[in-house]
Every structure is written in C-alpha cells, then in structure tokens.
N, C-alpha and C positions, 0 to 999 in steps of 0.2 A: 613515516617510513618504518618498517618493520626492522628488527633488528636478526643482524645475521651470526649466528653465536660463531661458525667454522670465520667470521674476520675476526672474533674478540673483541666485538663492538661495546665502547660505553661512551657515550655523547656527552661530550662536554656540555655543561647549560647554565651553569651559573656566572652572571654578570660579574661580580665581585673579584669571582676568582680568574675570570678571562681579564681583568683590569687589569690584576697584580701578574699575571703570568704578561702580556702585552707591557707592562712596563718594566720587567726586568727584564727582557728582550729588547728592549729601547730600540725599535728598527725605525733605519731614517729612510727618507724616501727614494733614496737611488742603491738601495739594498736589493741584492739578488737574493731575494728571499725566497725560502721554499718549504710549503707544507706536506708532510708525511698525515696521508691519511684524514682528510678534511672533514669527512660526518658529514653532519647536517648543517655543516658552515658557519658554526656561533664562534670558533675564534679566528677564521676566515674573516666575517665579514668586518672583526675589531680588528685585524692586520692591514686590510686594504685600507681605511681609515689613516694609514698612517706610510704607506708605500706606491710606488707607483703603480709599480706590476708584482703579480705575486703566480710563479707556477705552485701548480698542486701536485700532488701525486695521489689517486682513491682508485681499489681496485674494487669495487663496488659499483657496477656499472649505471645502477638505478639509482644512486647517489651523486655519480658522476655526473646523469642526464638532467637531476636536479638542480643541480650548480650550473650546467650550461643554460636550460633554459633562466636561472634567476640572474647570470651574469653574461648578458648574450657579447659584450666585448669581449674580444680574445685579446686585445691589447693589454686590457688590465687584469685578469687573469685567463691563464691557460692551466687547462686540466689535461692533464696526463692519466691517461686512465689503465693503468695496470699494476702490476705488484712492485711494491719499493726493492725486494729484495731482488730484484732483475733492474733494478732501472741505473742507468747511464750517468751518475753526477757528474763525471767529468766533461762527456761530453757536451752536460747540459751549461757547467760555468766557464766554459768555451764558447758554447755561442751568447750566454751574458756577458762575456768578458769580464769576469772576475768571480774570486771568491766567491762560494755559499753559504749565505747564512739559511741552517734547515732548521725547522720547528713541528711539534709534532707530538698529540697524543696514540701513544705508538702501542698497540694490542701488546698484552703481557707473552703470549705466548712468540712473539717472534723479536723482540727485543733485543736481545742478546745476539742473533744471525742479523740482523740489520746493524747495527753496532760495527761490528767486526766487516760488513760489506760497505760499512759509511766510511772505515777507517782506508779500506781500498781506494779509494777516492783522493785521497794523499791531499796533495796540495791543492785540491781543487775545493776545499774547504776552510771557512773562517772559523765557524763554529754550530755547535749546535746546543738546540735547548729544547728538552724532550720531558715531556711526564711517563714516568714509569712506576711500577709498584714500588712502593718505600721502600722494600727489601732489596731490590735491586740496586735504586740509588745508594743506600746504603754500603752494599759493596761495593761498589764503582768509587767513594769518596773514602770507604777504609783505611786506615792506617798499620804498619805491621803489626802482628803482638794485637791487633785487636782482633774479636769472635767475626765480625762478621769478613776479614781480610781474606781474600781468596784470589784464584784465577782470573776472573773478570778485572777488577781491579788493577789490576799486576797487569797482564796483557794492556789497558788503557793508559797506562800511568805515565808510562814514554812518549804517548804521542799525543795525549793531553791534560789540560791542567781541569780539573771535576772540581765545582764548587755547588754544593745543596743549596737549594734556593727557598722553597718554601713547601712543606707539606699542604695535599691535598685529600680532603675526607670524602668519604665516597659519595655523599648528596651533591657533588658536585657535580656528577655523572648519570647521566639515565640511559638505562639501568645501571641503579648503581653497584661497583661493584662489592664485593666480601672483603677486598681491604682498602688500605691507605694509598694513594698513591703519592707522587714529592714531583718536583719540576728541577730538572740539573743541569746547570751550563756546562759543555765541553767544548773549552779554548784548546784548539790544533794550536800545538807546539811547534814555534819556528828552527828552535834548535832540538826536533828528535833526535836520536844517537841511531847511529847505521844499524846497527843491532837487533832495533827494535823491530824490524821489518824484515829481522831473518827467520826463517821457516825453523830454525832450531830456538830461537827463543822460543815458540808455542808449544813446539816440542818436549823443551823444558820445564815449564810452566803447567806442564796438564799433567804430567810424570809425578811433579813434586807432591801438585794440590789431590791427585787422584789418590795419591796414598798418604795423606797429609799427616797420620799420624806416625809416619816411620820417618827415623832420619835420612837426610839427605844420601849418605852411603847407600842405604836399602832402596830408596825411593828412584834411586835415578842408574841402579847399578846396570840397566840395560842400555845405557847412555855415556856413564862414566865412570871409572875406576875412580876410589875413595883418594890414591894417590893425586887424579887428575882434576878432584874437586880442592884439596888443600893448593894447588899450584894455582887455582883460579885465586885464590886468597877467602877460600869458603871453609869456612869450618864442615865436614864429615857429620859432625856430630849432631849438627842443626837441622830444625826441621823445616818446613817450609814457610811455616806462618811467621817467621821471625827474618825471613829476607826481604829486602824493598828489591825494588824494579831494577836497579842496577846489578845487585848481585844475581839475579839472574840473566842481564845479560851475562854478565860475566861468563858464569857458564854456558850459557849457548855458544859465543866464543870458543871457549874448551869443546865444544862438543865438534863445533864449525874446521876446526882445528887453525883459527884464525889470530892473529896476535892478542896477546890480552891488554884488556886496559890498562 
C-alpha cells in the first residue's frame, strides 16, 4: 500500500516495539477498545489477540477496504471509516456501554486538534494511550519552571493524569519518520475541577503562553486588570511558565467572574 503523505502516514512495523506498546496497554478482553488510525493493521492484529472486539477508526479508504477484506467479521472488528477528528466517541461508548479505552499512532500533524476533540468526549472515556512525536509527549508530561512546559500540557493537566511510557526510534516506522516518537498514557481524571472545561480557562492559557515572555500583568491585560490577578492569589509579577494548572484556573475564575477557590 502506497503511502499517503496529506494522512501523515508512518506504519508501525516493528514486532518488538508493538509487544511493549500492547503490554503497557494491558487490554483485557471485554475492553471497549478503539484504534485511531489502524495502517496496515500490524498493531491491530496484536490487540485482537488479546480482546474481543476492537472498532477502528481509518480515513484511508484503501486501507480501510484492506482490513475489511482481511477481517471479513464485523463482530470482532468494525471499521469506521472517516476522520477521527469528526468522529462520535460518545456516542460510540454508549452503544458499548462503557468507557473507551483509545489507542493510536496518531499523524504528528493533527495531534494536538484530536487531543482536545478526545477531551470533548468527557466521560465517555477511560483512557488513552497514543504514540506521538517525543516533543509533543514531552510537553504533555512537563513540569512548571521546566523548558519544555507550555499550553498543551496546562490545558491536559486537569483532566488527566500523562505518564511517558516508552520512547520510540524512527526504524520502528515505515517510512520512517525525521524524529523520535514516545507512547503516553492519558488517565481521564475522576475528580476534574469545573474549571477546567470553562471556555475562559483556554482563554487564559493561550494569553499567558502566546506572550510567555511578559508577565502575567502584560500578558493577560486584555483579560485582567493586575489588581484582579493579585485577588485571584497570583502574583502580577509572574510569568507564565512558573504557574501549574490550578492557578490558572484560578484565573479563568477571575476572568469568569465566578467565586474563587
């Protein structure tokens, strides 16, 4: 099968590294499991090995017709054949009757907007566990005060728990790609804070990091007076890369005009 560079195709292929990503996913067999973007079906056919049914999701349609003709039950898997970033999770672990666990080597360039449309999804998920460009995992598991701490991370932090699992080199992949990629679990938070799913956290949050080298006074003054960031219990003075996920809610709150923590 030809590679289509507009999906950001790289085929996973190596056995070794489908083992160790399949056993840190530990899927047991009455898991509502679900692939993002299946390929050529090399870690497809190590998940069914280990579940009962497994839907796909490949908007690749000659890829798609590949997997139908090799797995002519629909019982044991069903292909969904269009784009992840349109597709239905909720409605789909409503008719499994529970939680999704999603899995998925997921094109670099659309990462980041499926993320954010998975987190839409609320409680219709358990977890997910995605290979992405290192750099990306990388900031998704940042700490404050460190380089790579950003946006991404900050947005995630409230609504789950990011644990790096294992880096992957690009021969793992054909073609392979120009960098590293990592595999990340992201555990959905039972107790997210209301906060987190306010339209002014984001708002907040892309304020701070878009001009991240001004302080918070300068950075957010289209948002909040310096007086109304000390009331939130924020230092003025501070920049963005030195606040965790909380103190920006905090501030969405102030912005919300909603009680503060």
């Amino acid at each position: 099968m030809r590679v289509r560079k507009r999906f950001g195709q790289h085929f996973l292929h190596d056995p070794a590294v489908i083992e160790r990503i399949v056993g840190a996913i530990a899927p047991r067999p009455a898991d509502a499991l679900v692939e993002i973007g299946p390929g050529r079906g090399a870690l497809t056919d190590a998940l069914l090995r280990q579940v009962d049914r497994l839907d796909v999701i490949e908007i690749d349609r000659d890829l798609a017709a590949t997997l139908r003709q090799r797995y002519s039950d629909a019982s044991v898997l069903r292909i969904h054949e269009g784009d992840a970033l349109a597709f239905d999770f909720a409605a789909l672990a409503q008719e499994r009757g529970g939680g999704l666990r999603v899995v998925g080597n997921l094109p670099y360039n659309i990462s980041t907007p499926l993320l954010f449309h998975l987190l839409d999804a609320g409680e219709a998920l358990i977890d997910m566990h995605f290979m992405l460009q290192k750099e990306v995992v990388d900031r998704i598991v940042a700490v404050p005060g460190s380089r790579q701490y950003g946006r991404l991370g900050v947005m995630l932090a409230p609504r789950v728990r990011a644990l790096k699992l294992l880096d992957i080199g690009p021969g793992a992949f054909q073609p392979p790609p120009r960098v590293w990629s990592a595999l990340v679990r992201l555990e959905m938070r039972s107790d997210a804070p209301s906060w987190a799913t306010l339209p002014q956290f984001g708002q907040v949050v892309t304020a701070a990091f878009g001009q991240r080298r001004k302080t918070l006074r300068n950075a957010l003054a289209g948002l909040l007076g310096a007086a109304q960031i000390s009331a939130a219990g924020i230092d003025p003075g501070a920049r963005a890369e030195t606040l965790a996920a909380v103190d920006f809610g905090r501030l969405a709150l102030a912005v919300a005009g909603a009680a503060p923590l």
